[in-house]
MISEFI-299772 format. One line per field, with one value per residue (C-alpha): residue in three letters; x, y, z; chain. Coordinates in steps of 0.2 Angstrom, whole numbers. Layout:
<kekes>
code	ala  ...
x	X  ...
y	Y  ...
z	Z  ...
unit	A  ...
</kekes>
This chain:
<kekes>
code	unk  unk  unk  unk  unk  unk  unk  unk  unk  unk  unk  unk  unk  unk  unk  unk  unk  unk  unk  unk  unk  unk  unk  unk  unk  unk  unk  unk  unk  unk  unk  unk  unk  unk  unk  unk  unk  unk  unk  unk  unk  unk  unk  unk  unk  unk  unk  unk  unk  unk  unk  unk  unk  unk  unk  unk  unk  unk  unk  unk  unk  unk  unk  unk  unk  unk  unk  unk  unk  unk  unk  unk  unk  unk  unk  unk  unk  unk  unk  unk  unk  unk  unk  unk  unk  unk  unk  unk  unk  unk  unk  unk  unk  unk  unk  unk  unk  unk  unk  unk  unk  unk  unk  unk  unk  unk  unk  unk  unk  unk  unk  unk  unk  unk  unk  unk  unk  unk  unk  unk  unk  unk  unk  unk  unk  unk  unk  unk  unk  unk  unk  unk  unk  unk  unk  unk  unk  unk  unk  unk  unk  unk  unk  unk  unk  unk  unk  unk  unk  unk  unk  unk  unk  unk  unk  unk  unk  unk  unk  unk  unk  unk  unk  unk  unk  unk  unk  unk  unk  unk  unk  unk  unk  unk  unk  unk  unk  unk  unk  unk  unk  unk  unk  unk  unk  unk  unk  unk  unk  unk  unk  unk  unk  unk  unk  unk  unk  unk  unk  unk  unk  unk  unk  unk  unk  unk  unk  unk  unk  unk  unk  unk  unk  unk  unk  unk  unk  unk  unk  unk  unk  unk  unk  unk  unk  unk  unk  unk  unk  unk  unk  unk  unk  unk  unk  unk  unk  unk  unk  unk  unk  unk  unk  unk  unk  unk  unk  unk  unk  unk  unk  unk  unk  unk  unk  unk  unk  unk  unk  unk  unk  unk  unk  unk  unk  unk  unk  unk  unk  unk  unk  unk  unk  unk
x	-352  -344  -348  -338  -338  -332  -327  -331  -326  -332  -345  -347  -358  -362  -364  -375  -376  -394  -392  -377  -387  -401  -389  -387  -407  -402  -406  -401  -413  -421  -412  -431  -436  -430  -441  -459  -460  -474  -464  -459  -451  -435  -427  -413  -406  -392  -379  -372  -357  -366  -382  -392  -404  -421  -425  -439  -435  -448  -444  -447  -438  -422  -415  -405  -391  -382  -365  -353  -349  -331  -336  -332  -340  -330  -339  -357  -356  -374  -379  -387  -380  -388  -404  -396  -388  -380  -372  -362  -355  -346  -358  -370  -376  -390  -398  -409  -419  -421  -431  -440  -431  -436  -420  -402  -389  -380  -363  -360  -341  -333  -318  -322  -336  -346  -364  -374  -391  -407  -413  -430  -436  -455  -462  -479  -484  -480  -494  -494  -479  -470  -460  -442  -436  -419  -411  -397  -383  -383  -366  -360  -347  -329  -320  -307  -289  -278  -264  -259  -265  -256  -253  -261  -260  -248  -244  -257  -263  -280  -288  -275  -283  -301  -309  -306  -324  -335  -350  -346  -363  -365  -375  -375  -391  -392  -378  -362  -352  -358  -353  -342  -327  -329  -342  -341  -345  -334  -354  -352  -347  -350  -335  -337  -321  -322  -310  -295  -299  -319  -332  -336  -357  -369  -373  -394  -399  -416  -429  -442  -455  -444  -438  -421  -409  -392  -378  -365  -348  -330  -317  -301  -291  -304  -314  -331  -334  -353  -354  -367  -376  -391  -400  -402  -391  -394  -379  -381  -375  -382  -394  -386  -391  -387  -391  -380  -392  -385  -390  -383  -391  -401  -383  -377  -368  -358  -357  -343  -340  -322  -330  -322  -321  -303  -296  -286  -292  -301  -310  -304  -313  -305  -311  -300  -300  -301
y	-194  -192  -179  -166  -152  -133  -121  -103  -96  -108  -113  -128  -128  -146  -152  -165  -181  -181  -163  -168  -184  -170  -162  -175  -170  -152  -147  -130  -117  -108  -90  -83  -90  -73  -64  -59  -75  -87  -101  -89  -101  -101  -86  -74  -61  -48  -50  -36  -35  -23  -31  -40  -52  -55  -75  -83  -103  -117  -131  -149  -138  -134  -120  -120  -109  -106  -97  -94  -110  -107  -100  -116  -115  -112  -109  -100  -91  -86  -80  -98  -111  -125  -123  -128  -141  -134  -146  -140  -148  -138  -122  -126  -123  -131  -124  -131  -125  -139  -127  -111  -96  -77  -70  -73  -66  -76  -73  -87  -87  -94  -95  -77  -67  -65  -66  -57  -63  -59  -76  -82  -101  -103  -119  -116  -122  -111  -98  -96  -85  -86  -102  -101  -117  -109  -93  -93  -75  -65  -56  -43  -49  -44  -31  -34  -34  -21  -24  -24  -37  -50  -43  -48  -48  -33  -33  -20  -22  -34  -22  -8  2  1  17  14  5  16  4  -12  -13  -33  -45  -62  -77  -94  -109  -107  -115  -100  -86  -75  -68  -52  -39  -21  -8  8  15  9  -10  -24  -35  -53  -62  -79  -92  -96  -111  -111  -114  -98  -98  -89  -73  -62  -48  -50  -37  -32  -43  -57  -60  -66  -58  -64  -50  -46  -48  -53  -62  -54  -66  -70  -58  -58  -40  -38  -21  -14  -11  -20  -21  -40  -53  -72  -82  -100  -117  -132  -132  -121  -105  -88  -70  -55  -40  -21  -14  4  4  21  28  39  32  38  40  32  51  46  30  18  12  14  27  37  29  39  33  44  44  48  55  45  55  48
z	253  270  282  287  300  293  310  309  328  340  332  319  306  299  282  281  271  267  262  249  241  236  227  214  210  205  188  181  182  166  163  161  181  187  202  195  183  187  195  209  220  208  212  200  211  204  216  227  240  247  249  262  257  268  266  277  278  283  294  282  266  261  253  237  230  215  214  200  189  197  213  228  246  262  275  283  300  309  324  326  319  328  321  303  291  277  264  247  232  217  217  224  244  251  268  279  295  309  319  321  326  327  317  313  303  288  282  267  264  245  238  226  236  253  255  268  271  284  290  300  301  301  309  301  282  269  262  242  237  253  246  240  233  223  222  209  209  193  191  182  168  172  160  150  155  151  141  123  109  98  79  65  46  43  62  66  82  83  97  103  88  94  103  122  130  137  143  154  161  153  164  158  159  154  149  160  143  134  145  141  152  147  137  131  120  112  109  93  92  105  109  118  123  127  136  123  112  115  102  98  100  85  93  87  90  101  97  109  101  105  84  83  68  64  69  58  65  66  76  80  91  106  102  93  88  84  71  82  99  106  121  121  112  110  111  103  101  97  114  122  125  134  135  133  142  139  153  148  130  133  134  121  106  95  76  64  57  48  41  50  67  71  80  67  50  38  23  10  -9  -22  -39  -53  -69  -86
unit	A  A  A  A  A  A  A  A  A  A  A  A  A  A  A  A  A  A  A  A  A  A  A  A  A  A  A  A  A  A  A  A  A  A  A  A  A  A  A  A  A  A  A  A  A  A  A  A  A  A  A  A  A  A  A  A  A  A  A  A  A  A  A  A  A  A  A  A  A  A  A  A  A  A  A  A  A  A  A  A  A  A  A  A  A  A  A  A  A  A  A  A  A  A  A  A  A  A  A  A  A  A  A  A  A  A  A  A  A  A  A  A  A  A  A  A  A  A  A  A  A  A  A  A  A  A  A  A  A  A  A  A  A  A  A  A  A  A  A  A  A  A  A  A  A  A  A  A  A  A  A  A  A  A  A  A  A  A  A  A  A  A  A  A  A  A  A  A  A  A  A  A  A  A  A  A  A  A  A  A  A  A  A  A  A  A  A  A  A  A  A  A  A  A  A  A  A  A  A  A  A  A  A  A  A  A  A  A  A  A  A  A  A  A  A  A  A  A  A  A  A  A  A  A  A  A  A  A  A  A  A  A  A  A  A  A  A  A  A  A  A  A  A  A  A  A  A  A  A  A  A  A  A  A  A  A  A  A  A  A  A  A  A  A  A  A  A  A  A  A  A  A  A  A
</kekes>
């Protein structure tokens, strides 16, 4: 792995080699290691643009970060960069202090979002809790695009006829292969897309008491549309495994009044005579 310098301004930021061979040692981190779990040196943070995140660093330990499978880094700028090595690889950043300092600023740069962070370096020996080890960036799933859907059967639209969504609040844990690039909800039925041509994953329904129940569903195109809401679904395959979390579930929802989901369509019976 060579070295290589990346300019922000007038000052360069160095990417060094050690740092880059550590990052062969990575492994993923479990969706359930989010802030308040018992390893707390693995962090899960729901990432902001808006936000600035204080982090304390120690001198002899790095720092490591996790972006979006398809998020690259480009650059860090800092109010002191000489006091740091930073190396990245795909995804993932890896910061570490050389030296004390009493405060900087930390503007991480990729090729999809901007990170804003509150830095200090502490020469001293960690105390218990104080350690952070990993901090991997939750992210809210994207909505759907707008725009009309292939036909089907008859050549009724597969989704123009499903009431608009009015709950995008989605946030996604655990296998990148699994995620989704899209989740909503018409307050009635939950719809996952997935890239074209993926193995579509089993999807539960996790209860509260952590049980698992198969959901009933169906595919239209991309689309897996799961016949209910939950707060909490299990996506699986093989050893995969992700989460699905509703994070506007206490919203209202509404009821099927005509007997069917589709705007429009009625279910009608009929008394036959005779």
């Amino acid at each position: 792995m060579s070295r290589f310098n990346r300019t922000h301004g007038r000052r360069a930021v160095r990417v060094a080699a050690p740092l880059l061979a550590c990052l062969s040692l990575i492994r993923p981190i479990a969706a359930n290691a989010a802030v308040g779990d018992s390893e707390s040196r693995l962090r899960t943070i729901d990432y902001s643009p808006t936000a600035v995140l204080p982090l304390t660093g120690f001198v002899g330990y790095h720092i490591h970060f996790e972006f979006a499978p398809d998020e690259r880094f480009v650059t860090l700028a800092a109010g002191d960069t000489a006091g740091l090595d930073v190396g990245a690889e795909a995804n993932h950043l890896l910061l570490k202090p050389k030296r004390a300092n009493v405060g900087t600023n930390l503007t991480i740069l990729t090729n999809r979002r901007s990170y804003f962070i509150e830095f200090r370096a502490l020469a001293r020996p960690p105390l218990p809790g104080e350690l952070v080890y990993s901090i991997t960036f939750r992210y809210p799933l994207s909505p759907n695009i707008a725009g009309e859907s292939p036909a089907i059967g008859d050549g009724e639209p597969a989704l123009a006829a499903l009431p608009p969504a009015t709950n995008r609040n989605y946030w996604y844990c655990g296998s990148a292969e699994l995620r989704p690039t899209s989740v909503d909800d018409d307050g009635l039925q939950t719809r996952l897309t997935f890239p074209p041509h993926a193995d579509l994953p089993a999807i539960y329904a996790a209860s509260p008491d952590g049980a698992e129940s198969l959901v009933n569903s169906h595919v239209e195109n991309d689309t897996v549309v799961v016949h209910r809401l939950s707060a909490r679904l299990v996506l699986r395959r093989g050893a995969l495994v992700g989460c699905v979390v509703n994070r506007s579930i206490d919203a209202p929802a509404r009821r099927a009044t005509s007997g069917t989901v589709r705007a429009g369509v009625e279910r009608a019976t009929r008394e036959v005579k005779p």
